[in-house]
C-alpha positions as CSV (number, residue, x, y, z in Angstrom):
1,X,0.5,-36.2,0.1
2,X,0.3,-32.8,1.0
3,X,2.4,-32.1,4.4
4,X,-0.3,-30.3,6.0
5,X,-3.0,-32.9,5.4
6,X,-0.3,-35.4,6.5
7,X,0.0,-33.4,10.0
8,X,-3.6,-33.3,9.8
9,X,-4.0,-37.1,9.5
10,X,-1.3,-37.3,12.6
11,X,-2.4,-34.7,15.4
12,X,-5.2,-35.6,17.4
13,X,-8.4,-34.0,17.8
14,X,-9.7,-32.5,20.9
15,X,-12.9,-34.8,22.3
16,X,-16.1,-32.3,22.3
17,X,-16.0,-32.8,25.9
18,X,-12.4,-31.1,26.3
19,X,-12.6,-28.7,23.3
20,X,-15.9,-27.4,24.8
21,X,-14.2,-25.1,27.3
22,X,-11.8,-23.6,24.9
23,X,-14.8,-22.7,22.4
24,X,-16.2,-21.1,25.9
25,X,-13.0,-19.2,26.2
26,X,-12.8,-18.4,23.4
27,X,-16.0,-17.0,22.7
28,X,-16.1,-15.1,26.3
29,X,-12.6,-13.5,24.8
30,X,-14.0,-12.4,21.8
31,X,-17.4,-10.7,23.5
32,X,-14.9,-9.0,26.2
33,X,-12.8,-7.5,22.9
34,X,-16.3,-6.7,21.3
35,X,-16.8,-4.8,24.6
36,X,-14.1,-2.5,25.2
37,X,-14.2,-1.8,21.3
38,X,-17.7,-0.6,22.0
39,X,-16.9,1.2,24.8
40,X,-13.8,3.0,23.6
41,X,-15.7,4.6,20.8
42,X,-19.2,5.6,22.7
43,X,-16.0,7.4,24.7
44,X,-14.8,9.0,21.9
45,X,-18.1,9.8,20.6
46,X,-18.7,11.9,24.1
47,X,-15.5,13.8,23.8
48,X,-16.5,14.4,20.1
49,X,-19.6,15.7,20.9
50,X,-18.6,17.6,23.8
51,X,-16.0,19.4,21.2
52,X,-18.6,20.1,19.2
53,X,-20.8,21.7,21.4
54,X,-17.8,23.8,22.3
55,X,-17.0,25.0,19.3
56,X,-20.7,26.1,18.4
57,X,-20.8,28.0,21.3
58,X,-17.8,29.9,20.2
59,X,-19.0,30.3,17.0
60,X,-21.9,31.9,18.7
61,X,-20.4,34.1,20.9
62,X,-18.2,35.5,17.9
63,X,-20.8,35.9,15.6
64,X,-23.1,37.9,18.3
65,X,-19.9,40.1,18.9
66,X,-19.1,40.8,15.2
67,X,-22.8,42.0,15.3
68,X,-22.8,44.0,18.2
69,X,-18.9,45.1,16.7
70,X,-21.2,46.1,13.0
71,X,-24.2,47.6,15.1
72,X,-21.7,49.9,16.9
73,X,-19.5,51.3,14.0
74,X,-23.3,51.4,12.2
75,X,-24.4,53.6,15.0
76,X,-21.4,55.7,15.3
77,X,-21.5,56.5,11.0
78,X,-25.2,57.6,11.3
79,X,-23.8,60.6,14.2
């Protein structure tokens, strides 16, 4: 016999009555993990985002100089 089905065969079961609360536990464990995993990545998504946004703006802003920068030294070949 296999030693694990013989520990099977010996330990007793929990009644449904007792065993219910741990499943509840359990499960309200689980949902609070689900949780925080959701939260911690909308978080990061924010920050991520944010970054973003930052980083297109200074793209912006050094494109529009190197125009202005080319407009200028355009200007000042055409005198």
């Amino acid at each position: 016999m296999n030693p694990l089905a013989a520990l099977l065969a010996v330990a007793p079961a929990l009644p449904l009555d007792k065993a219910g609360k741990y499943v509840a536990a359990a499960f309200v464990v689980f949902v609070g993990v689900i949780v925080i995993y959701v939260a911690i990545m909308a978080v990061k998504l924010q920050r991520m985002s944010r970054e973003l946004h930052e980083l297109n703006a200074a793209l912006d802003a050094r494109a529009n100089a190197e125009e202005a920068r080319d407009r200028a030294a355009a200007e000042g070949a055409q005198r």
